[in-house]
N, C-alpha and C positions, 0 to 999 in steps of 0.2 A: 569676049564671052564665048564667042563662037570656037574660040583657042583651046577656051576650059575642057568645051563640051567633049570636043575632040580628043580632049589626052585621058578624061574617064570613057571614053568607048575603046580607046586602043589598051588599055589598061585591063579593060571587063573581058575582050576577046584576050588578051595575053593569058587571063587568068581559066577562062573555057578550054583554051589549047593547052594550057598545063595540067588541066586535068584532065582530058582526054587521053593526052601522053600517058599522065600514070595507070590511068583504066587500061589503058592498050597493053602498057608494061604487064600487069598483073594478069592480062587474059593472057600472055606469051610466055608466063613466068611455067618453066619445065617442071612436069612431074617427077618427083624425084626417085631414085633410085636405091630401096633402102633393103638391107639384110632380112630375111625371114628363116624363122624355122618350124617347125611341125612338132607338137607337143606329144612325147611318150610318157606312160607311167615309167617310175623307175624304182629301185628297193637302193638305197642310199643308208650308209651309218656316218655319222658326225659324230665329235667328240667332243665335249665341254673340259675343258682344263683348269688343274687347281695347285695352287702351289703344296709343296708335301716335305715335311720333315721325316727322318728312319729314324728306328732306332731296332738294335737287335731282337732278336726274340725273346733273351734273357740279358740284363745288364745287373750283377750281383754285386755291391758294394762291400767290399771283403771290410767287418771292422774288428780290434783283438777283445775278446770276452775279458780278458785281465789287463792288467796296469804293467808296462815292463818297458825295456830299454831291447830295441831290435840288434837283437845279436846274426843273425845271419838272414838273407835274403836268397831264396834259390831262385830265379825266375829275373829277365830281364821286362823293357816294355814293349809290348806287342808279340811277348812270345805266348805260341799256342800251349793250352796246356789241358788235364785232362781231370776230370775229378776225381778228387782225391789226393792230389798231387800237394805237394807239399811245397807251400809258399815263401813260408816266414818261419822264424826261432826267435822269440819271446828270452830273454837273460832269465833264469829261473834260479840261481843261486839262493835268494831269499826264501824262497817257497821249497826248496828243496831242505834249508835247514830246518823249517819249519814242519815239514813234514817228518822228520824225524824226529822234531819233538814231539809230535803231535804222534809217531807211533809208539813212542814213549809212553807215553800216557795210555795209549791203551795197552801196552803190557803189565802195566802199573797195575790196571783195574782190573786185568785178566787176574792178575796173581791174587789180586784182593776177593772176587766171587771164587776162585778153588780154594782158597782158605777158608771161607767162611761153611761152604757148603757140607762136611763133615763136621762142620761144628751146631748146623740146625739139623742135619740125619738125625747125631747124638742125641739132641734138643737142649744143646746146653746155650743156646742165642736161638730168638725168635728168627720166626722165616722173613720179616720186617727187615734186617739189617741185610739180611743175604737180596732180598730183591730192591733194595736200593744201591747196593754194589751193583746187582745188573743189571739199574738202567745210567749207573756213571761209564761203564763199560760201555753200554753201545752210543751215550754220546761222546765219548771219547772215539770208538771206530766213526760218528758221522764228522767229527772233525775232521778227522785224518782224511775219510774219502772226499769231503770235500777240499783242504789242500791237494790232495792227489790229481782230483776233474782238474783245478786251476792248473796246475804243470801242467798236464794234458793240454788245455787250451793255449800253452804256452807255443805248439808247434800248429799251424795255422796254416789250413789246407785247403783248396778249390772248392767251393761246393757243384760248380758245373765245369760243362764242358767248353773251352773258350780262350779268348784270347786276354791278354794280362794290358792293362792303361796305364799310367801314369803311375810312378814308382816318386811319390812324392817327400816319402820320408827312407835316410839312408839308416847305415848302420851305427847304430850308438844312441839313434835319436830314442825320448822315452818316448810313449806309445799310450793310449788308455780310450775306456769305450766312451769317453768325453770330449776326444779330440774334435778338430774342428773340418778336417776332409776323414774318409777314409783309406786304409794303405794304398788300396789299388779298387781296381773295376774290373771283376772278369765279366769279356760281352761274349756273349755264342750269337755270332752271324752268319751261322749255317743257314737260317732267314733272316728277311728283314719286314719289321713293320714300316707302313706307313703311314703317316696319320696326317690329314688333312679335312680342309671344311667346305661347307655348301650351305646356300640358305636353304631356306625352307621349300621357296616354290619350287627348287632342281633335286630336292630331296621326293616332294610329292610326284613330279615326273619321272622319276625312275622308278621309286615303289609302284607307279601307277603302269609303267612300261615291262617291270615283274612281272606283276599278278595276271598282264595278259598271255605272259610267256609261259605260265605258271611253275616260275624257278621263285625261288625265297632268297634271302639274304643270306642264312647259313646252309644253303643249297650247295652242292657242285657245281650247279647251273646256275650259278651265282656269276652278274656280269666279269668279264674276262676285261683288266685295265692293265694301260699302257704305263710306261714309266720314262719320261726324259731325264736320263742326268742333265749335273751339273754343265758337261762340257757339251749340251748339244745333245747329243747322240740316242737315239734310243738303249734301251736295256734288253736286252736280246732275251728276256725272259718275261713271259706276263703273268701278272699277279690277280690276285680273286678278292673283292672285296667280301672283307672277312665279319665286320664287325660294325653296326650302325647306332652311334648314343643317339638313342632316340627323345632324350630330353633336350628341347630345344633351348639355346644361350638366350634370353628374356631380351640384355644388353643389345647380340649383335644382328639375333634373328637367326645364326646360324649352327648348324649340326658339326660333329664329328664323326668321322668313319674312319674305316683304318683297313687299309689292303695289304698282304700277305705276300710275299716274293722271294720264290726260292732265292739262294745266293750260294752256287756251287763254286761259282769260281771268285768269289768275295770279293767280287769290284764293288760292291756299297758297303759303305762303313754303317757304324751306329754314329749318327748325327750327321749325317751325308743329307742332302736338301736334294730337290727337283720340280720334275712338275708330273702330276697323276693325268692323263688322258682317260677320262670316262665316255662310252661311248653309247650313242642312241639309236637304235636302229626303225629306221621308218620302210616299210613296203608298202608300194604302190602309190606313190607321192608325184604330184608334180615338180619338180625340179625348177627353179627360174632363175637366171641370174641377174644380178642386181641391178649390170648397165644397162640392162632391158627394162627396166623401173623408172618411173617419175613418181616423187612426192606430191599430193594434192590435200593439204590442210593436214598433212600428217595421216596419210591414207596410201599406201602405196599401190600405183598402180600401174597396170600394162595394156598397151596396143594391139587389139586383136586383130587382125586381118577380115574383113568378109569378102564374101563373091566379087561384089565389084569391083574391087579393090580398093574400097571405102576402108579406112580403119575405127575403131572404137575403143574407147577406155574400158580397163574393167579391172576393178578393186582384188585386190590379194586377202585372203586368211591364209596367213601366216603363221605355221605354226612349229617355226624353228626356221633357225638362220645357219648359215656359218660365215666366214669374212666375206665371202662374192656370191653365194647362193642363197635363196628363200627358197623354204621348203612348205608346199602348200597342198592339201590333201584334199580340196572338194575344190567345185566353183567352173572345171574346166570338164572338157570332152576330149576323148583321144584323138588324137590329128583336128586341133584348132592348133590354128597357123598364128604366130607370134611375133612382130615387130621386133627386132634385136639391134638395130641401129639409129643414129639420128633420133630417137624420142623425144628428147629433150626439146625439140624445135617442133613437135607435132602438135596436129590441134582434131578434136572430134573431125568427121566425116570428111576429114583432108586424104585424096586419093593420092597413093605413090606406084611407084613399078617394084614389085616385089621381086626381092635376088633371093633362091633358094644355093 
């Protein structure tokens, strides 16, 4: 008995020295030594990004007004060309015979109203037969001029300025304004559209970032956006957003707009892809970045420094992001001192050695 007694009291102190141990630990345990820095306001632009289809300023789908077999093609694909320029030659053999019968016919009818017309002067035939000769005469001349437009339409010319696509039907092939492509595509990408989308809440943010700026949409001072091609690279030229459907898609939620970009030296085609960088400009912002952040129930927040060197939590409004920074425009004072390292392991009123 006296055995028992003794192995619960060496057992009770074993368990008193172990926790004294850990108290001691904890009162020894080093202030730690964490990064700080000093809060400036800052004037910051970020840029939201959206993917963007081009297409020329003009893309005219050339088709032939008449039915014919392509007798001659001047024009290769991709070559520039200028309007008025003459494309195509239409086989007009049919139409040409035709046209001489058809002025046939109106020499027919000529010679029939100056015969009559000395014979109603006379008054020997009412004026009755002489002005129904003259209106078989003049639709005999609209036959004719209408064969004649058709020839005419036979030779098939630029309506703009531009460069020539796809040359899909050769020579020999028939031709007619039923076909199923058209001959070709002149594009003028002397500019280039672009057209891409936004929903609605990044559509409200910008018009609402205008009207403080007081530029409009078809302003000059209409935002100035960026253009990534395809391979990376910027587009050494920036475009103006030119044009905003202000009916919004029911379906996606989201708008269309469409930016403007010179193209002197025609490195974008029409149907070239990229990506449009739209930009926001915030002054006077607090700047924070993100590793300096702890989530707390879906609340982001940061470690303020005080006098003591006690720190303290304090919630973000958040009122834009980019990939590593929160951009937040109230809530702080200039020069409050910010916790930047180690967060993640802090707790309220826990004191560290602050490293500037």
């Amino acid at each position: 008995m006296k055995t028992i007694k003794s192995i619960f009291v060496l057992a009770g102190m074993a368990v008193l020295m172990s926790c004294g141990g850990k108290t001691q630990q904890q009162a020894a345990a080093p202030v730690p030594s964490l990064k700080v820095t000093s809060l400036k306001k800052e004037d910051i632009t970020i840029y939201n990004t959206y993917s963007t289809t081009m297409q020329g300023q003009q893309n005219v789908e050339i088709w032939p007004k008449v039915s014919g077999f392509v007798q001659n093609i001047y024009v290769e694909e991709g070559q520039k060309v200028k309007k008025g320029q003459l494309l195509f030659k239409l086989e007009t053999q049919t139409l040409s015979q035709d046209a001489k019968a058809a002025q046939a016919a109106v020499n027919v009818a000529q010679v029939e109203v100056n015969k009559l017309v000395p014979l109603v002067e006379k008054g020997i035939i009412s004026n009755v037969q002489l002005e129904t000769a003259k209106a078989q005469l003049e639709q005999a001349k609209s036959n004719y001029n209408s064969i004649s437009a058709n020839i005419g339409y036979s030779n098939i010319i630029s309506p703009v300025n531009g460069y020539i696509g796809e040359l899909p039907y050769k020579v020999g092939a028939l031709v007619s304004s039923n076909m199923g492509e058209p001959l070709t595509m002149v594009s003028d990408i002397s500019s280039v559209r672009a057209y891409f989308s936004m929903n609605e809440k990044e559509l409200l943010e910008m018009k609402k970032q205008m009207a403080s700026t007081g530029t409009g949409i078809s302003a000059d001072a209409s935002p100035e956006v960026e253009l990534v091609m395809i391979n990376g690279e910027t587009y050494p030229h920036k475009g103006k957003i030119a044009m905003v459907n202000n009916l919004i898609n029911s379906t996606t939620g989201s708008v269309t707009l469409r930016a403007d970009f010179d193209n002197p030296d025609l490195l974008l085609s029409s149907g070239s892809t990229g990506t449009i960088k739209v930009p926001s400009n915030f002054e006077g912002v607090w700047v924070i970045p993100q590793f300096a952040t702890v989530d707390r129930q879906g609340t982001k927040m940061v470690f303020i420094l005080n006098d003591d060197n006690t720190v303290t939590t304090k919630p973000l409004s958040i009122v834009a992001q980019t990939d590593t920074q929160f951009i937040v425009s109230e809530g702080f004072e200039e020069g409050t001192t910010l916790v930047t390292e180690g967060v993640s392991k802090l707790r309220d009123g826990q004191t560290i050695n602050p490293v500037k």
